[in-house]
mmCIF file of the N, C-alpha and C atoms, coordinates in Angstrom:
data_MODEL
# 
_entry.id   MODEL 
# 
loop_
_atom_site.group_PDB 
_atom_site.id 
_atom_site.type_symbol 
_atom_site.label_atom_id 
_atom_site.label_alt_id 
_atom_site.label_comp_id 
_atom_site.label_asym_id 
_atom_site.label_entity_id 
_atom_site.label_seq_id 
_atom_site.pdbx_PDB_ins_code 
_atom_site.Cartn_x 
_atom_site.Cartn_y 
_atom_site.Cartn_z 
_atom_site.occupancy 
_atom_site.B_iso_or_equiv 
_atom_site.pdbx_formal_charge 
_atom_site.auth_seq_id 
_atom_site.auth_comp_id 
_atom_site.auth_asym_id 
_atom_site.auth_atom_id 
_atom_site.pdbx_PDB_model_num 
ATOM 1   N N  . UNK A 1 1  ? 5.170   -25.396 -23.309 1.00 0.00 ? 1  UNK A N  1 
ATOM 2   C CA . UNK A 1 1  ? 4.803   -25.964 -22.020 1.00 0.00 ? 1  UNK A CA 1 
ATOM 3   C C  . UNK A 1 1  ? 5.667   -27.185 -21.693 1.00 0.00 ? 1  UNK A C  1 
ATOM 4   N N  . UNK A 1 2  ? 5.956   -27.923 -22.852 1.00 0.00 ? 2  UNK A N  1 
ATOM 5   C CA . UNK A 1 2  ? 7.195   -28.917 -22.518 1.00 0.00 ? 2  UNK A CA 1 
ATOM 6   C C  . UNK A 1 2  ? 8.412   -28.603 -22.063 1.00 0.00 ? 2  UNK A C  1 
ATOM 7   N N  . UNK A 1 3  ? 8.761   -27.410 -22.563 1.00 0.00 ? 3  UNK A N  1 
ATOM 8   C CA . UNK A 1 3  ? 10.111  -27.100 -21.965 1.00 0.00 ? 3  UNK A CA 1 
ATOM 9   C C  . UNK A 1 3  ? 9.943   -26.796 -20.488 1.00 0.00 ? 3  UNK A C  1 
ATOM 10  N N  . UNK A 1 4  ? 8.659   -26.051 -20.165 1.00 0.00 ? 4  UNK A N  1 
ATOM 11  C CA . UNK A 1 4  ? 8.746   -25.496 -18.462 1.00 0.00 ? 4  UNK A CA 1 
ATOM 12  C C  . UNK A 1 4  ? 8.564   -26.856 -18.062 1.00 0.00 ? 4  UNK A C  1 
ATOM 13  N N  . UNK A 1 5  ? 8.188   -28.294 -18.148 1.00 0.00 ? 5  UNK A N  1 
ATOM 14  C CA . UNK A 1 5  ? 7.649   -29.007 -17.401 1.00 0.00 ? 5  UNK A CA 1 
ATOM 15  C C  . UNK A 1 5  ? 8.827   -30.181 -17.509 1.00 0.00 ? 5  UNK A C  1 
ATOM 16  N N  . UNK A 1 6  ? 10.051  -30.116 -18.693 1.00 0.00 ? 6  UNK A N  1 
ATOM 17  C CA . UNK A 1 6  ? 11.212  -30.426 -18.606 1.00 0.00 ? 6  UNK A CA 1 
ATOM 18  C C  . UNK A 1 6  ? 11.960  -29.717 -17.263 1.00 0.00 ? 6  UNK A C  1 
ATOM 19  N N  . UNK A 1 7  ? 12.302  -28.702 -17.241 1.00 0.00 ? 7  UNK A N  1 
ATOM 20  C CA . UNK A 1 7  ? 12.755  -27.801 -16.459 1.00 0.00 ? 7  UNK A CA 1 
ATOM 21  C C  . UNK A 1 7  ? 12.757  -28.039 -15.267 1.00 0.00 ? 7  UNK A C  1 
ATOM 22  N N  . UNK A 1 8  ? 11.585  -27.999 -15.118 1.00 0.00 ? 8  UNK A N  1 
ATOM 23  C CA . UNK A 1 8  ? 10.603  -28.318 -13.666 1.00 0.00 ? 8  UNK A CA 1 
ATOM 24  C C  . UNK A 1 8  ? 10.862  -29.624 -13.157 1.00 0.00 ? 8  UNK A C  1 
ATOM 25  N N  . UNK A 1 9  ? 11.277  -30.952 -13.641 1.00 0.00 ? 9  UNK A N  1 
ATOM 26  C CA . UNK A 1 9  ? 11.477  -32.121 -13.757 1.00 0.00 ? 9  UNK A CA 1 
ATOM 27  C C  . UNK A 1 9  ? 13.183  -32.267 -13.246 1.00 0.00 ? 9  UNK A C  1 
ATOM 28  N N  . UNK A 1 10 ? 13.838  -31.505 -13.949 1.00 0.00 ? 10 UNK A N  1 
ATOM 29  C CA . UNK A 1 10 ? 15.209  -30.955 -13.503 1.00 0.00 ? 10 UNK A CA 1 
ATOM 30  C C  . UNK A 1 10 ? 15.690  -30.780 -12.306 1.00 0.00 ? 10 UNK A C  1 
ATOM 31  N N  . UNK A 1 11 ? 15.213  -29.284 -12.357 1.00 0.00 ? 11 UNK A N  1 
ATOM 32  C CA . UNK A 1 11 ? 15.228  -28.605 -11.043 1.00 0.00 ? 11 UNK A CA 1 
ATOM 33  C C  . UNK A 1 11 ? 14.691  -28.618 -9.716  1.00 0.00 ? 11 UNK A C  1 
ATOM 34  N N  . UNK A 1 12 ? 13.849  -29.255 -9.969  1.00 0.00 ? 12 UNK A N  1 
ATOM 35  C CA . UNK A 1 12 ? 12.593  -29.833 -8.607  1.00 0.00 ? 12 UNK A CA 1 
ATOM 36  C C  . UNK A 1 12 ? 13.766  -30.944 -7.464  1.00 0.00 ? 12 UNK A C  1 
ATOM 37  N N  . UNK A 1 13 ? 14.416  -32.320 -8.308  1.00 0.00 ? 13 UNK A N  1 
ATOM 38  C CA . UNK A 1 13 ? 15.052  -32.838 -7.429  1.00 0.00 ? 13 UNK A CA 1 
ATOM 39  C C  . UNK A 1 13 ? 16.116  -32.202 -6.774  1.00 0.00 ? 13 UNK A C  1 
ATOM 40  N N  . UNK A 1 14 ? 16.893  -31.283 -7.340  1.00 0.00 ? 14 UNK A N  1 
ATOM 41  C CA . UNK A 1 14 ? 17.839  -30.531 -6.882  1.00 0.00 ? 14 UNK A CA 1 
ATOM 42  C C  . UNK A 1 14 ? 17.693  -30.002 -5.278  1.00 0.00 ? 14 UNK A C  1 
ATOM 43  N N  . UNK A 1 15 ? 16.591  -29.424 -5.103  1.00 0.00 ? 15 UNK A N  1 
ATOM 44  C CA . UNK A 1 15 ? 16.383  -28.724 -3.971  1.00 0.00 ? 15 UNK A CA 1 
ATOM 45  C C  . UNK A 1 15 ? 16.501  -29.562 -2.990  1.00 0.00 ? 15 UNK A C  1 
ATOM 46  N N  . UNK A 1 16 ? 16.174  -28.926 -1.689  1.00 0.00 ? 16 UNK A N  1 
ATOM 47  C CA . UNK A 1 16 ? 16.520  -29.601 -0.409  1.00 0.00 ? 16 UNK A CA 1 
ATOM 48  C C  . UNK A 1 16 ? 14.989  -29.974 -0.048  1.00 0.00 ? 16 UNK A C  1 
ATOM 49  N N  . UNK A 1 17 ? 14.593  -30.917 0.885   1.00 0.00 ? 17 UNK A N  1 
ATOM 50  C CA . UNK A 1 17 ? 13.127  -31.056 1.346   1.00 0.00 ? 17 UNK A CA 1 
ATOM 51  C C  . UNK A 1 17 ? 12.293  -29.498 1.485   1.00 0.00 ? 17 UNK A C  1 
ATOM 52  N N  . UNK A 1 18 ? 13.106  -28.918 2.305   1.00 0.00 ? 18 UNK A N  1 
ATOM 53  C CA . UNK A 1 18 ? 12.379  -27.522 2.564   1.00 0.00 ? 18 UNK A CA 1 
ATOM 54  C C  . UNK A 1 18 ? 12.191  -26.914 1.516   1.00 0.00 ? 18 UNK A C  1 
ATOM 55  N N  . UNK A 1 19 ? 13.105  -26.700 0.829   1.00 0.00 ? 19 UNK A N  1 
ATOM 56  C CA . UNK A 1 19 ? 12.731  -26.120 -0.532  1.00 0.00 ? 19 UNK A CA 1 
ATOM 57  C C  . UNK A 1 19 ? 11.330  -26.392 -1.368  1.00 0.00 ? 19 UNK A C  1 
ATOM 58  N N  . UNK A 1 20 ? 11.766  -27.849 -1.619  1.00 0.00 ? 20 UNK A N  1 
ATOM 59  C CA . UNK A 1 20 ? 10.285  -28.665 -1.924  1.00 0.00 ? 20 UNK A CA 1 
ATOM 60  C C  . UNK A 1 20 ? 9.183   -28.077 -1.861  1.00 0.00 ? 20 UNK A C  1 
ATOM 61  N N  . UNK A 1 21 ? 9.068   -27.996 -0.747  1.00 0.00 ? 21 UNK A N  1 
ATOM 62  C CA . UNK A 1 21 ? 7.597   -27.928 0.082   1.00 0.00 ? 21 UNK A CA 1 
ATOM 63  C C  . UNK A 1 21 ? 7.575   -26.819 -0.150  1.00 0.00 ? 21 UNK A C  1 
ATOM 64  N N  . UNK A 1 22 ? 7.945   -25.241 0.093   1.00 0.00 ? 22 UNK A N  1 
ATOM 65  C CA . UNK A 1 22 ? 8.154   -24.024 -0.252  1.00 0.00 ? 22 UNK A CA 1 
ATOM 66  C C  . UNK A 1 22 ? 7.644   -23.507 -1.472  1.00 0.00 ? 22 UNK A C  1 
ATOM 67  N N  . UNK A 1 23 ? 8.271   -24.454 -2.914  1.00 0.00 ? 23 UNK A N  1 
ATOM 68  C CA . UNK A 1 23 ? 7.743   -24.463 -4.334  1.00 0.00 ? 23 UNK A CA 1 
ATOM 69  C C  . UNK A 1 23 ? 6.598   -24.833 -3.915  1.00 0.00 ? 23 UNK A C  1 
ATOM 70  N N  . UNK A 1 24 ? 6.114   -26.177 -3.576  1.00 0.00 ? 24 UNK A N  1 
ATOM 71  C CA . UNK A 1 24 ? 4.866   -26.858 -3.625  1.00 0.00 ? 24 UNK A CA 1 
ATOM 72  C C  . UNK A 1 24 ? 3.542   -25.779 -2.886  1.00 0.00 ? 24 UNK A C  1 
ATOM 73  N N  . UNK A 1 25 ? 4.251   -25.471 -1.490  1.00 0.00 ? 25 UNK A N  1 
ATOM 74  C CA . UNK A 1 25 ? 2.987   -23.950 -1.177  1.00 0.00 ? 25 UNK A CA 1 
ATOM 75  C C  . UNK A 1 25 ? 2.655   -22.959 -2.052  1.00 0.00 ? 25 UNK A C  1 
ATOM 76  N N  . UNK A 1 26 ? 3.785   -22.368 -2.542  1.00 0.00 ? 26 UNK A N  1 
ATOM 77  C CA . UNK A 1 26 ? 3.777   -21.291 -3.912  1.00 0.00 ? 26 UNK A CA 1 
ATOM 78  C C  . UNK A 1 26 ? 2.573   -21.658 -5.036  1.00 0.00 ? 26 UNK A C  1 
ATOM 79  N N  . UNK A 1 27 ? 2.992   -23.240 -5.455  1.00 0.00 ? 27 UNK A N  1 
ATOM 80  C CA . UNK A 1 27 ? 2.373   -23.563 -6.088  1.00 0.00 ? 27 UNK A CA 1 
ATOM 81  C C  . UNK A 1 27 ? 0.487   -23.503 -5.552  1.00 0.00 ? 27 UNK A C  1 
ATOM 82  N N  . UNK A 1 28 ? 0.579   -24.024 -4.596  1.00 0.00 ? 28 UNK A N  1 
ATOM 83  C CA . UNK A 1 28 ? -1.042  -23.976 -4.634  1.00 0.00 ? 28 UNK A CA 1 
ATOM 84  C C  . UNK A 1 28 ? -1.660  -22.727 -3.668  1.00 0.00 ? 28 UNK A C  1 
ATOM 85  N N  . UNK A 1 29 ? -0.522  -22.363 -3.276  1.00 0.00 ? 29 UNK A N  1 
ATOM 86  C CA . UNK A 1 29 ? -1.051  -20.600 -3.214  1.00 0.00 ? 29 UNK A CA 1 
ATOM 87  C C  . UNK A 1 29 ? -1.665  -20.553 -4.869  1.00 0.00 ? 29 UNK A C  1 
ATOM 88  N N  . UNK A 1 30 ? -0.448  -20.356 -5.324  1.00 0.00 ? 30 UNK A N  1 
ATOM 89  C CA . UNK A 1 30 ? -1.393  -19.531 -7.225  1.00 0.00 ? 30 UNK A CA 1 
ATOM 90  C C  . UNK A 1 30 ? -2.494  -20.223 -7.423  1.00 0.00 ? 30 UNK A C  1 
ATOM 91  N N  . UNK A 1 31 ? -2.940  -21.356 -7.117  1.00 0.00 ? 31 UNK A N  1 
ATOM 92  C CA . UNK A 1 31 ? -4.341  -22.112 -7.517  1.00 0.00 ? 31 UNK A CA 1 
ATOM 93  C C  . UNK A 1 31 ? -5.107  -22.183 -7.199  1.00 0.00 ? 31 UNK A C  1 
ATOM 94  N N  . UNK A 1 32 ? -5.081  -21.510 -5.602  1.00 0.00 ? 32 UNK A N  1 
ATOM 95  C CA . UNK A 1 32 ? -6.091  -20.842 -4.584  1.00 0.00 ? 32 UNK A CA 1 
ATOM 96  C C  . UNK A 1 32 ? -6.521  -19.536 -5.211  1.00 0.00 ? 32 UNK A C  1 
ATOM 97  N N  . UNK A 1 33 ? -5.484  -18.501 -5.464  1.00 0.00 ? 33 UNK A N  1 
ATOM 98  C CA . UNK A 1 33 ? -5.896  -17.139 -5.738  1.00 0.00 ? 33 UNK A CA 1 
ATOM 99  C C  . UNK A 1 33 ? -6.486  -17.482 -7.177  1.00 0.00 ? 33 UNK A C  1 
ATOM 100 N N  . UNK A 1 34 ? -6.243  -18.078 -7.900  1.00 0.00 ? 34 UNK A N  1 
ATOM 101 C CA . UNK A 1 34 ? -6.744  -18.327 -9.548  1.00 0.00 ? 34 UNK A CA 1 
ATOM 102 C C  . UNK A 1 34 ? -7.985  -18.521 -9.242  1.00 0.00 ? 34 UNK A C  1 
ATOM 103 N N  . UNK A 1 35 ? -8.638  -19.928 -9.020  1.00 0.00 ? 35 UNK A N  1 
ATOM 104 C CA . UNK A 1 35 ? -9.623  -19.997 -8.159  1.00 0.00 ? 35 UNK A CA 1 
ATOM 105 C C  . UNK A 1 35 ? -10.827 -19.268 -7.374  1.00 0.00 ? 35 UNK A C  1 
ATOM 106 N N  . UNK A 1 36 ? -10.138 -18.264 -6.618  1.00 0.00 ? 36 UNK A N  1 
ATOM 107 C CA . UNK A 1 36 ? -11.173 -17.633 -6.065  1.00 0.00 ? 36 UNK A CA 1 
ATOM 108 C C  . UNK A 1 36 ? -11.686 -16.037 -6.266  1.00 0.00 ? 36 UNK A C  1 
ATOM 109 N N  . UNK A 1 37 ? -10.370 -15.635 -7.485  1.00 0.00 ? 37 UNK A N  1 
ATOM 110 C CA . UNK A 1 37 ? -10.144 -14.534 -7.799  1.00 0.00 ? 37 UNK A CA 1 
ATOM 111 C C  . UNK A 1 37 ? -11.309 -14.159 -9.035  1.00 0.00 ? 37 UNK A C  1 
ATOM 112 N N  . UNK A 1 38 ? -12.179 -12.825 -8.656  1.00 0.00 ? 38 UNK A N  1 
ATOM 113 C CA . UNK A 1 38 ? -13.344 -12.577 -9.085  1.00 0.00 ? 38 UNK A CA 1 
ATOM 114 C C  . UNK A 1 38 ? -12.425 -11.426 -10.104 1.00 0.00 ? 38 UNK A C  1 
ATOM 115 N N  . UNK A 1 39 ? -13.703 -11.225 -11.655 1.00 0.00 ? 39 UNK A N  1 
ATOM 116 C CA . UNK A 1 39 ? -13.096 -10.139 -12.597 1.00 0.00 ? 39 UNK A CA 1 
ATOM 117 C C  . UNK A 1 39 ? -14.048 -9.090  -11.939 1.00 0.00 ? 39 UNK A C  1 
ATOM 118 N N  . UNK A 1 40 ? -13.163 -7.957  -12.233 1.00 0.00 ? 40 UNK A N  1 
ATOM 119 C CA . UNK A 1 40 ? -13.907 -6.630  -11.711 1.00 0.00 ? 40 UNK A CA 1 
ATOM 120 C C  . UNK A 1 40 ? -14.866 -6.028  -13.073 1.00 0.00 ? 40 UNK A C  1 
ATOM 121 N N  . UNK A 1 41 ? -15.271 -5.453  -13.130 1.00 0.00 ? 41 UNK A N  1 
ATOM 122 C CA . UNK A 1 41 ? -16.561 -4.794  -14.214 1.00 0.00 ? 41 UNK A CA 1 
ATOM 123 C C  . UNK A 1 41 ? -15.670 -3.420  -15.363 1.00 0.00 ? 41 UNK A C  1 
ATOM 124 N N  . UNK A 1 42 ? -15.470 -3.088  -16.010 1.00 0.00 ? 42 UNK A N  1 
ATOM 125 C CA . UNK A 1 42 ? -14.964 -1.807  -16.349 1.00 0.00 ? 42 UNK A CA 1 
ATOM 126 C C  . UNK A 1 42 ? -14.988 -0.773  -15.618 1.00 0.00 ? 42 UNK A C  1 
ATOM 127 N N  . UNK A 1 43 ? -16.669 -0.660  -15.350 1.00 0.00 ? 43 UNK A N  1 
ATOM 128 C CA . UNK A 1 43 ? -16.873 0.738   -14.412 1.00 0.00 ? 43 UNK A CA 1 
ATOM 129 C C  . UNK A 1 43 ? -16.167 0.256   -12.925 1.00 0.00 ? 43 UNK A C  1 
ATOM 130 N N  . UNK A 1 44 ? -15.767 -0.709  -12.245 1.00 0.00 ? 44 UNK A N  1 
ATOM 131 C CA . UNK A 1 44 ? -15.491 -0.702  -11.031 1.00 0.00 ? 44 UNK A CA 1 
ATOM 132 C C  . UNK A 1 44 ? -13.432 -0.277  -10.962 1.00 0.00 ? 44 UNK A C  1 
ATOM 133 N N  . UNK A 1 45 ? -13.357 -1.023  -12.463 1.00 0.00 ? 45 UNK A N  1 
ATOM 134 C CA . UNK A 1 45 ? -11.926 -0.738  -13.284 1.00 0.00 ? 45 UNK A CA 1 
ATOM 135 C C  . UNK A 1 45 ? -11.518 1.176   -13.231 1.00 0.00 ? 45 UNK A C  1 
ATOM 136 N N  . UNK A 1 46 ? -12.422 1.153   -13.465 1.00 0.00 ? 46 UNK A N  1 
ATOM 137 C CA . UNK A 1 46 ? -12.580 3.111   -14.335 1.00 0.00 ? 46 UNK A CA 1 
ATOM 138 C C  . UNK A 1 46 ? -12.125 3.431   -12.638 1.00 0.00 ? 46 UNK A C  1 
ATOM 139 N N  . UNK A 1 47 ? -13.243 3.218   -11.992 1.00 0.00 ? 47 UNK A N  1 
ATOM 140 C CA . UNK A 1 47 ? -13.488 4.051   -10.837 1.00 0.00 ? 47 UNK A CA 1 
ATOM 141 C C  . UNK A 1 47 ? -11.929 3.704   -9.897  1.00 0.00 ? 47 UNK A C  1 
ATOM 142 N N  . UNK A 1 48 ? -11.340 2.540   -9.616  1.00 0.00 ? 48 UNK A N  1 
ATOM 143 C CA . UNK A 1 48 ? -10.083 2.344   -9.006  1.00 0.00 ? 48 UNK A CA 1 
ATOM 144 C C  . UNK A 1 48 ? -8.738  3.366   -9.171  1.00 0.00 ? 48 UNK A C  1 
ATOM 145 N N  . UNK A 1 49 ? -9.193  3.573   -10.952 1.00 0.00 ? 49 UNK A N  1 
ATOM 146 C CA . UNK A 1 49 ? -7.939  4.061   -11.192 1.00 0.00 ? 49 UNK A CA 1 
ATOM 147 C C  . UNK A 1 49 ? -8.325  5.837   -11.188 1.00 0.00 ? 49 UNK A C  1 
ATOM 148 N N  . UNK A 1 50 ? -9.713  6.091   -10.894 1.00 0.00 ? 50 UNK A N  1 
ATOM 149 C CA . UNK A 1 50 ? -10.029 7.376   -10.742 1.00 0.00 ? 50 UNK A CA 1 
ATOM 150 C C  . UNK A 1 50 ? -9.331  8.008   -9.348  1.00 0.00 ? 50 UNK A C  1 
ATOM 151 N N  . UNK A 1 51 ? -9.674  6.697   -8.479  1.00 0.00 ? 51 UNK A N  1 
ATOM 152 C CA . UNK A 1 51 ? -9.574  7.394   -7.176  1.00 0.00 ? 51 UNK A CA 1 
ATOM 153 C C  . UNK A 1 51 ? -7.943  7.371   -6.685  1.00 0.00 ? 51 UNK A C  1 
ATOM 154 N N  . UNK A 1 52 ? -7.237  6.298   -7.799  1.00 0.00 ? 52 UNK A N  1 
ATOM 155 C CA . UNK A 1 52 ? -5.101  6.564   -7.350  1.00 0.00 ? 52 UNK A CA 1 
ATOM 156 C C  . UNK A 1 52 ? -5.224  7.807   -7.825  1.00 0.00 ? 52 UNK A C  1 
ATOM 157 N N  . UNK A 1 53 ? -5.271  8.020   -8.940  1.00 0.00 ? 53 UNK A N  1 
ATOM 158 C CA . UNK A 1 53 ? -5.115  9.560   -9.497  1.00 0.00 ? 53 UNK A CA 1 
ATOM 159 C C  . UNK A 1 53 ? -5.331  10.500  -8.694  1.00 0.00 ? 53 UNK A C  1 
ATOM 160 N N  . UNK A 1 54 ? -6.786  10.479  -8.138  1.00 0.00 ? 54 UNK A N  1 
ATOM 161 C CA . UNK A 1 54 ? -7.050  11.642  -7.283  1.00 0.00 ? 54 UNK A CA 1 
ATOM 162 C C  . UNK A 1 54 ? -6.304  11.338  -6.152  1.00 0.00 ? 54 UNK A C  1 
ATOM 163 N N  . UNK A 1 55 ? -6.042  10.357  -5.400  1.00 0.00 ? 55 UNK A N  1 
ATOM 164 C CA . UNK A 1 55 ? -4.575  10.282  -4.448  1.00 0.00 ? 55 UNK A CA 1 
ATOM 165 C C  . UNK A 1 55 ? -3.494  10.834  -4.674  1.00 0.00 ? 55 UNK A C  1 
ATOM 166 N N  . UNK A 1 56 ? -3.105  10.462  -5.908  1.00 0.00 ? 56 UNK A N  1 
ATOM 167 C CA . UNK A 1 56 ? -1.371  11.179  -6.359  1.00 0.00 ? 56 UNK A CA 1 
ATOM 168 C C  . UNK A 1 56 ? -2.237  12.017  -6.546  1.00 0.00 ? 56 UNK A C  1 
ATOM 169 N N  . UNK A 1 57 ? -2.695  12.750  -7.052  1.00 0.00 ? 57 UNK A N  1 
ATOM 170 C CA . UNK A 1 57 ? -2.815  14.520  -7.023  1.00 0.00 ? 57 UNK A CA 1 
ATOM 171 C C  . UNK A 1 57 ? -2.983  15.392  -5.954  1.00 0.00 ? 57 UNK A C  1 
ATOM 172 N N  . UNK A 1 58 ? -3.348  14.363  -5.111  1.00 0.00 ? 58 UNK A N  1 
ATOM 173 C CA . UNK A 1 58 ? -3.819  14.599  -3.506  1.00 0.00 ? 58 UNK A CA 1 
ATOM 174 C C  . UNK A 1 58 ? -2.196  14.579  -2.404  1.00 0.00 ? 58 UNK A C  1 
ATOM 175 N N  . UNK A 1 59 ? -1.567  14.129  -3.367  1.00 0.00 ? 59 UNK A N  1 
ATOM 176 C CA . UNK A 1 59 ? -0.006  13.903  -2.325  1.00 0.00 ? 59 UNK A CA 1 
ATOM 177 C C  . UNK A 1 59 ? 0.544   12.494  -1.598  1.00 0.00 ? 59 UNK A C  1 
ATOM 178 N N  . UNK A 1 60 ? -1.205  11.619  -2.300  1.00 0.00 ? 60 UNK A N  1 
ATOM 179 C CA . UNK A 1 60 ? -0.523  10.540  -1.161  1.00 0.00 ? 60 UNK A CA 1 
ATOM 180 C C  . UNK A 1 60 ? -0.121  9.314   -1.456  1.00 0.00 ? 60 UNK A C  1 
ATOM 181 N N  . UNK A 1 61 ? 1.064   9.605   -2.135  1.00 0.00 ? 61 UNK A N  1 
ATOM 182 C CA . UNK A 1 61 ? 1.997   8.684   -3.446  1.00 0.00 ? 61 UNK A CA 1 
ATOM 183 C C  . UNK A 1 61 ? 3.166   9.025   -2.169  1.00 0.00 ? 61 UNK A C  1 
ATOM 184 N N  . UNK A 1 62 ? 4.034   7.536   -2.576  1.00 0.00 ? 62 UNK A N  1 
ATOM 185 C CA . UNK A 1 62 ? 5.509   7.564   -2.575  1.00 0.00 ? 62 UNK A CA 1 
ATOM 186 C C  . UNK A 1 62 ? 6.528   7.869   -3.699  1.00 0.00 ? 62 UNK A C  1 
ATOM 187 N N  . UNK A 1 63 ? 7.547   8.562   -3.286  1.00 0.00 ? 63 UNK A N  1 
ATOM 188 C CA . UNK A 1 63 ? 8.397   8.787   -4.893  1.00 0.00 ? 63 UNK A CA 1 
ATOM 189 C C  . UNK A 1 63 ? 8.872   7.399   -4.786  1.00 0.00 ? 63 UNK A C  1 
ATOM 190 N N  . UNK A 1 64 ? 10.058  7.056   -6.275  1.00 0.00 ? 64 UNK A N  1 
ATOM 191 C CA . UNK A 1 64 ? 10.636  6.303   -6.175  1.00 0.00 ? 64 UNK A CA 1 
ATOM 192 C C  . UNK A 1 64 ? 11.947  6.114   -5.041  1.00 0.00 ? 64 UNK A C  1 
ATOM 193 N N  . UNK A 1 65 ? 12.485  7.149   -4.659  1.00 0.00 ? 65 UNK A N  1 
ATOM 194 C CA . UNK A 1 65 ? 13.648  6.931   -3.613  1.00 0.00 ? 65 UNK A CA 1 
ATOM 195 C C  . UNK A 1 65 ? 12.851  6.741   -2.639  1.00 0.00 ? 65 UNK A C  1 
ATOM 196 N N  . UNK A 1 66 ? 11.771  7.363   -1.881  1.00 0.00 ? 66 UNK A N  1 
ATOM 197 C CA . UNK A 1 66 ? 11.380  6.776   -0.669  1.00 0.00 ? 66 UNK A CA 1 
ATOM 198 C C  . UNK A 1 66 ? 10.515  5.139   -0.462  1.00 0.00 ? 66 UNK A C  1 
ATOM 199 N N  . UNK A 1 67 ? 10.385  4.696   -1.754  1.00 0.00 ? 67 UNK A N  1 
ATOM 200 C CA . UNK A 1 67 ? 10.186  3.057   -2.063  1.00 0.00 ? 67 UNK A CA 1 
ATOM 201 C C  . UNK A 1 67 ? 11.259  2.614   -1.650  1.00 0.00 ? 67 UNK A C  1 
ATOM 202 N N  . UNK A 1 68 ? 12.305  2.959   -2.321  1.00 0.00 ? 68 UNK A N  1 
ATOM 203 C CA . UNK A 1 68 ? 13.539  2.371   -2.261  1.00 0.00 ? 68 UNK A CA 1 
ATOM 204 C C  . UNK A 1 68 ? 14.074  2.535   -0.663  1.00 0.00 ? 68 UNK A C  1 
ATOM 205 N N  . UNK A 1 69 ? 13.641  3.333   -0.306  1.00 0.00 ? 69 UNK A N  1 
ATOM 206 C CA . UNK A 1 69 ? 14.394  3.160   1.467   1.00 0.00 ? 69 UNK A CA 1 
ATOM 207 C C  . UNK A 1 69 ? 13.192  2.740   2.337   1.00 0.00 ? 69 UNK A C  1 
ATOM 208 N N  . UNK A 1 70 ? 12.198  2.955   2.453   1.00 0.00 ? 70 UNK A N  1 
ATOM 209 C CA . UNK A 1 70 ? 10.998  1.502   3.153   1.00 0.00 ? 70 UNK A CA 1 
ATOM 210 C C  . UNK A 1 70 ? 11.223  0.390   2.730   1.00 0.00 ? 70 UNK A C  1 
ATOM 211 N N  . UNK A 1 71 ? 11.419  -0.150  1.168   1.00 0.00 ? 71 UNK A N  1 
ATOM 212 C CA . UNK A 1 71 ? 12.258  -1.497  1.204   1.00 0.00 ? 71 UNK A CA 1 
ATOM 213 C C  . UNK A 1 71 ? 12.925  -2.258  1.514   1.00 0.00 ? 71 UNK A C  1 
ATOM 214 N N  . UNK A 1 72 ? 14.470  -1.008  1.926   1.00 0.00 ? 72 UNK A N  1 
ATOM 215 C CA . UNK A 1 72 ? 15.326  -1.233  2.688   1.00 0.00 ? 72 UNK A CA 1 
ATOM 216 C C  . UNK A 1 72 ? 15.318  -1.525  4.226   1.00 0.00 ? 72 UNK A C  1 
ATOM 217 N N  . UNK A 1 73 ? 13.961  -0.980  4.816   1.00 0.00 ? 73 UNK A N  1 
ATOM 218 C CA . UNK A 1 73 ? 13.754  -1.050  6.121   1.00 0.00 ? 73 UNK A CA 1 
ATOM 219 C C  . UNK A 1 73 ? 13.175  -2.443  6.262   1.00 0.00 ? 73 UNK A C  1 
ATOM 220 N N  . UNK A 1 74 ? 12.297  -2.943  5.235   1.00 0.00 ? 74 UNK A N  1 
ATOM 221 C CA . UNK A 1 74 ? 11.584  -4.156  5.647   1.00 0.00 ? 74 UNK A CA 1 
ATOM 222 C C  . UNK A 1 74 ? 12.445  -5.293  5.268   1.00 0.00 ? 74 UNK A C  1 
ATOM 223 N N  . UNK A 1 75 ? 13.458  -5.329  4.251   1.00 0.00 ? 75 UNK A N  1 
ATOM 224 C CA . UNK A 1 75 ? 14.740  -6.124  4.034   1.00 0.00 ? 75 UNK A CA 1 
ATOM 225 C C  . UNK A 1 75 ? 15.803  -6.321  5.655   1.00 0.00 ? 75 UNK A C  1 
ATOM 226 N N  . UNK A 1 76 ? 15.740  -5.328  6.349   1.00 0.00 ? 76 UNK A N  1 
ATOM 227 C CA . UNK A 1 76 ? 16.493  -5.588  7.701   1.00 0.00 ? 76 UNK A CA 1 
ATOM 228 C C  . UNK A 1 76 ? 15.561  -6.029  8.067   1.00 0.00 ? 76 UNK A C  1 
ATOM 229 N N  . UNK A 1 77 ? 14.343  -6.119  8.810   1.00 0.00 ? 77 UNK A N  1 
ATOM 230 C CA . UNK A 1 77 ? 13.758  -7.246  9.622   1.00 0.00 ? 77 UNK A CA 1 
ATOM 231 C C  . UNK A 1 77 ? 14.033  -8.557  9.665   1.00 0.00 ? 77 UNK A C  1 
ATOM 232 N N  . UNK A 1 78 ? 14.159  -8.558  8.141   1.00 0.00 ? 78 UNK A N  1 
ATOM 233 C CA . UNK A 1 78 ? 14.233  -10.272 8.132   1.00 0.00 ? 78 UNK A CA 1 
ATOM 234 C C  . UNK A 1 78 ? 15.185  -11.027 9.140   1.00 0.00 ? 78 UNK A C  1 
# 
């Protein structure tokens, strides 16, 4: 933990103001979701991964090449 918080000590002044602030949202984004983020039960676990399965068996999966080109589509918006 010393080394990330060396690191962090480093690299932090480097950035530009915007940057800053950017890390700093990131940052308490994750401490919001940590925070408010509930554990699910096994059986609610079981049942999630019952019902992808029965999706992909059902057809309604992406392959990997058509990931790869909707990616590509939402990469041009920017």
């Amino acid at each position: 933990m010393i080394t990330i918080t060396k690191e962090l000590n480093t690299y932090l002044p480097l950035l530009l103001e915007r940057q800053q602030a950017l890390v700093l949202a990131i940052v308490k984004n994750i401490l919001h979701i940590d925070t408010q983020e509930k554990r699910i039960s096994v059986e609610q676990y079981n049942t999630e991964i019952e019902l992808a399965l029965k999706e992909v068996k059902q057809g309604k999966s992406l392959s990997h090449d058509e990931v790869v080109i909707q990616s590509k589509k939402w990469l041009k918006r920017k």
